[in-house]
C-alpha positions in Angstrom: 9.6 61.2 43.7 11.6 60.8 40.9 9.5 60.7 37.3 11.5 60.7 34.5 10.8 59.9 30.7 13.2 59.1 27.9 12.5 58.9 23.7 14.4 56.0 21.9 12.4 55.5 19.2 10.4 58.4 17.3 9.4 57.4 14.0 6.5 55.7 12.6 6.4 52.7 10.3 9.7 52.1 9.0 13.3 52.9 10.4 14.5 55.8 8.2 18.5 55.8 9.0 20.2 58.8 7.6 21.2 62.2 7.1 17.4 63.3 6.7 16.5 61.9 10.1 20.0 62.4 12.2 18.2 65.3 14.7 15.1 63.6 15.3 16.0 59.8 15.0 15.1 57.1 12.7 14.1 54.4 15.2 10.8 53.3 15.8 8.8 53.3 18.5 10.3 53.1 21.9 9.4 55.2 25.1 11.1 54.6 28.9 9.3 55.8 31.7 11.2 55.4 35.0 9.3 55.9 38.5 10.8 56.2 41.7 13.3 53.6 40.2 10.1 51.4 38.4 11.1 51.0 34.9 7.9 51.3 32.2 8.5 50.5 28.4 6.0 51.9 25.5 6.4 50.0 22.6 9.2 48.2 21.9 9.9 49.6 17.8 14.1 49.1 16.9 14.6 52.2 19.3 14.6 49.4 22.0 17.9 47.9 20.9 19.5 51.0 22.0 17.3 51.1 25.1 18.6 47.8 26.3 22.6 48.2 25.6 22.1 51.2 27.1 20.3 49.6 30.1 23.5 46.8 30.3 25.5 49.9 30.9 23.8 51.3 33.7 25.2 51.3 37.7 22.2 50.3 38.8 20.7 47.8 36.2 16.5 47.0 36.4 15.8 43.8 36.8 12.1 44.1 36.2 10.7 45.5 32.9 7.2 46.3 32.2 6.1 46.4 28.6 2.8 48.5 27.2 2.5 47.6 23.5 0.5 50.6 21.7 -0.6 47.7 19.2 1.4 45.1 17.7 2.2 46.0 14.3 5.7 45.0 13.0 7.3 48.9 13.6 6.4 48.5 17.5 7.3 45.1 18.0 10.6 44.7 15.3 13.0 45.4 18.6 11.9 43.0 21.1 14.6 40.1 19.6 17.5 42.7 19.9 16.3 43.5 23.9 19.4 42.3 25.4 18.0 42.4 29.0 15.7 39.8 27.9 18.5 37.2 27.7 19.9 37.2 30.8 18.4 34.8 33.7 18.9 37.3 36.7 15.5 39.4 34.8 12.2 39.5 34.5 9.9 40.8 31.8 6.1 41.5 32.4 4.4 42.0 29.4 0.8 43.5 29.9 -2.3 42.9 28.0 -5.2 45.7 28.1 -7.9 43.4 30.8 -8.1 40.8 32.6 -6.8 37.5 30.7 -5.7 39.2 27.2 -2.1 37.6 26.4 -2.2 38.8 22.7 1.2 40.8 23.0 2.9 38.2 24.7 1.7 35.6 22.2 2.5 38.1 19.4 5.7 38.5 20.5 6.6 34.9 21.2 5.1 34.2 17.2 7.6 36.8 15.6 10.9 34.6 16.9 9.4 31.2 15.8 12.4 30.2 13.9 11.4 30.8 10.5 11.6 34.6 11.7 14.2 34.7 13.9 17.4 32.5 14.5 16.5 33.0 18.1 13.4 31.1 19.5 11.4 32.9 22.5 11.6 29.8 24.6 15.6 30.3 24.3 15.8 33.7 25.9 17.3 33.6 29.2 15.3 36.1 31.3 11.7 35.3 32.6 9.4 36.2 30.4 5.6 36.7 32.0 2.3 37.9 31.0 0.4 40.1 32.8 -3.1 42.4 32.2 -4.6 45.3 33.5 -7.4 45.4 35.5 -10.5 47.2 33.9 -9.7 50.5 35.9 -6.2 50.3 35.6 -3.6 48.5 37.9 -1.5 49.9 40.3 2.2 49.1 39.4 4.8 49.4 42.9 2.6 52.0 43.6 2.3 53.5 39.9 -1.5 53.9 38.6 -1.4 52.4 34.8 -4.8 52.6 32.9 -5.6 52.1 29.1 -7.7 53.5 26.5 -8.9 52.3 23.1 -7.8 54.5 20.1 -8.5 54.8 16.8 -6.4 52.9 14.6 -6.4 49.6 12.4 -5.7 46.8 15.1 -6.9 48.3 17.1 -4.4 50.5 19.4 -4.4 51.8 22.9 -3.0 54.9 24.9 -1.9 54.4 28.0 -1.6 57.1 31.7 1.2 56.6 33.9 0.2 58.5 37.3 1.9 58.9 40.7 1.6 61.6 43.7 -0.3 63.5 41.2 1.6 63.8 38.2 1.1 62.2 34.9 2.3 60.8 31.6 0.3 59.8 29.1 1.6 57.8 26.0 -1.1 57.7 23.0 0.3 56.8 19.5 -0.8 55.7 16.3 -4.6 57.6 16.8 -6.9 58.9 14.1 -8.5 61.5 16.4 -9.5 63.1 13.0 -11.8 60.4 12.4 -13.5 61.1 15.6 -14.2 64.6 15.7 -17.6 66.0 17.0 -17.6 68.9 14.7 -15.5 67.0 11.9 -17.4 68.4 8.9 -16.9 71.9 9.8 -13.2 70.9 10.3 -12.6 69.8 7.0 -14.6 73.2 5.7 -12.2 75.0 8.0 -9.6 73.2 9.8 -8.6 76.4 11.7 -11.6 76.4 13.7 -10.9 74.5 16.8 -11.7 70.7 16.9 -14.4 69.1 19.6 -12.1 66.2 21.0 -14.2 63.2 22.0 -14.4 63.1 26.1 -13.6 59.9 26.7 -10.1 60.8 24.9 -9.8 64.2 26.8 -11.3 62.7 30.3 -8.0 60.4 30.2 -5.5 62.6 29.3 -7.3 65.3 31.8 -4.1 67.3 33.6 -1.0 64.9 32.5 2.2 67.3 32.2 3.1 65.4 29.3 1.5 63.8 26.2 3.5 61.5 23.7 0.9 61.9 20.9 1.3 60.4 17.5 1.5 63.6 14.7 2.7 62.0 11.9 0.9 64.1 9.1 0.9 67.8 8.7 -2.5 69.1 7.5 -1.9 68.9 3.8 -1.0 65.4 4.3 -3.9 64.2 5.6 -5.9 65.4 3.4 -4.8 62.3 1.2 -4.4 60.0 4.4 -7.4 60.0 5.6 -8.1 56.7 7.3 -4.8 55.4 7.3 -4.5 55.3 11.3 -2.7 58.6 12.0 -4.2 62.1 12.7 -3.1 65.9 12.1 -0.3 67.0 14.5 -2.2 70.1 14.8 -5.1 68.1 16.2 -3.2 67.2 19.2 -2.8 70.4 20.0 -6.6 70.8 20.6 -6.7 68.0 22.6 -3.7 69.1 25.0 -5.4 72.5 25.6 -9.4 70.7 26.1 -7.5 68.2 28.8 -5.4 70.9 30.4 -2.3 69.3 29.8 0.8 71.0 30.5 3.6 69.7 27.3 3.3 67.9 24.2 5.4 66.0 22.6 4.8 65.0 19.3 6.0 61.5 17.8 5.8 58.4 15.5 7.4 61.5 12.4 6.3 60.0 9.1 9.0 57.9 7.5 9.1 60.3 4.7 9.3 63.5 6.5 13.1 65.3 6.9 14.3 66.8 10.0 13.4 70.1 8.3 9.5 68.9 8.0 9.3 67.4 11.5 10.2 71.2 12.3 8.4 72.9 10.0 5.2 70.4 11.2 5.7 71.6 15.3 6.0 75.7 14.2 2.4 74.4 12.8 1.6 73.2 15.7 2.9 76.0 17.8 1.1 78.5 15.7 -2.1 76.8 16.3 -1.0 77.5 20.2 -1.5 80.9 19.4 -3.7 81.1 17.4 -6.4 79.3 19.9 -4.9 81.7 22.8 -3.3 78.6 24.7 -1.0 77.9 27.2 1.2 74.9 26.0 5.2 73.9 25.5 5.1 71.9 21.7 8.1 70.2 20.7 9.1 67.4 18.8 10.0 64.1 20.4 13.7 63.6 19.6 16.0 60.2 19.9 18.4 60.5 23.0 16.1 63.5 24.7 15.4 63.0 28.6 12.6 65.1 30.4 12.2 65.1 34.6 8.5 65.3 34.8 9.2 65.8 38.7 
């Protein structure tokens, strides 16, 4: 089996172009996922420009794309119209609600190039363009499990597993976990004692060798963000070692944070490894990086 995840997009709300962001990237939100040759989108931010020139580049070029959306505000849908697979007849795009008979991110989508948006009308775009749902325990793929989860987040948003053979992705951003805490009182006392992550989020993330988690706010941060739809980074890594998970990659970096803070905020993250006497590999998601899960 080859499993195989790339980062195109790492940044949360805005693209933030420039000499602060050149290590980490300034492109929104914009994951591929390729199984056994299956190609899996996550979000599809201005990182998916990229994603699809580079994809036109390719010896062996998809011509079937499945899209998760996270949720459908503007920094995780801005790249769709620049998708330059999506013009060309020979493709196919599947775009995938959350159950059975939800089209909302095919509908969003196809609202954002109405022409007083975009020069470009949705109708106009070459490839065939479908929409499809999961099932409510998931939907197996060409033989890849896909399940959702509802997060917490204005919108709202979901996270979304990627399993095969027994290995596992799981790609969960823009959710407040903070919000949802069991002991979330004592937390805010003392957020160095560890944090009771609700089971349903740790049941689904439950042995994935990889998280994409959204940490866009380092601790002092948050204390002013509260509410705002984005947790601690530090709080994921309580919820990578509750699930068992083996690496966490942390993503959707605030707009205003430098490459030196997005580092800064994963030595954080690292020293809360240690300091709860895990077993985890932290790092920051990064434009242009390429893991092999297996």
């Amino acid at each position: 089996m080859d499993f195989f995840v790339k980062f195109w997009g790492t940044r949360g709300s805005i693209p933030t172009p420039g000499n602060r962001t050149h290590i980490y990237g300034g492109n929104t939100a914009c994951v591929e996922i390729r199984i056994d040759g299956v190609l899996f989108l996550c979000d599809a931010g201005s990182g998916l420009r990229e994603l699809g020139l580079d994809l036109m580049q390719r010896k062996e070029q998809p011509k079937q794309v499945h899209m998760f959306f996270s949720h459908a505000h503007w920094d995780h849908i801005q790249g769709f119209p620049f998708f330059i697979p999506a013009y060309v007849p020979s493709n196919t795009v599947v775009v995938y609600g959350t159950e059975p008979g939800d089209n909302k991110f095919y509908d969003l989508l196809s609202g954002q190039m109405q022409s007083d948006y975009f020069p470009v009308n949705f109708s106009d775009l070459g490839s065939k363009i479908v929409p499809d749902a999961l099932d409510k325990d998931g939907k197996v793929i060409d033989g890849v499990l896909v399940k959702c989860i509802p997060q917490i987040h204005h919108g709202p948003s979901y996270g979304y597993s990627f399993e095969k053979e027994g290995h596992k992705v799981v790609y969960a951003t823009d959710s407040e976990l903070d919000q949802e805490l069991g002991n979330k009182e004592a937390v805010e006392a003392d957020p160095s004692i560890p944090r009771q992550i609700p089971k349903r989020f740790v049941d689904f993330a439950r042995g994935a060798d990889l998280i994409i988690a959204d940490g866009q706010y380092t601790d002092h941060e948050y204390a002013s963000k509260a509410g705002f739809g984005h947790p601690r980074a530090t709080t994921l890594v309580d919820l990578a070692l509750q699930a068992g998970i083996s690496q966490l990659a942390v993503t959707h970096h605030d707009p205003m944070q430098s490459d030196d803070m997005v580092s800064a905020k994963i030595d954080a993250c690292r020293a809360r490894v240690n300091q709860l006497n895990g077993d985890l590999l932290v790092f920051a998601a990064r434009e242009g990086m390429e893991l092999q899960i297996f």
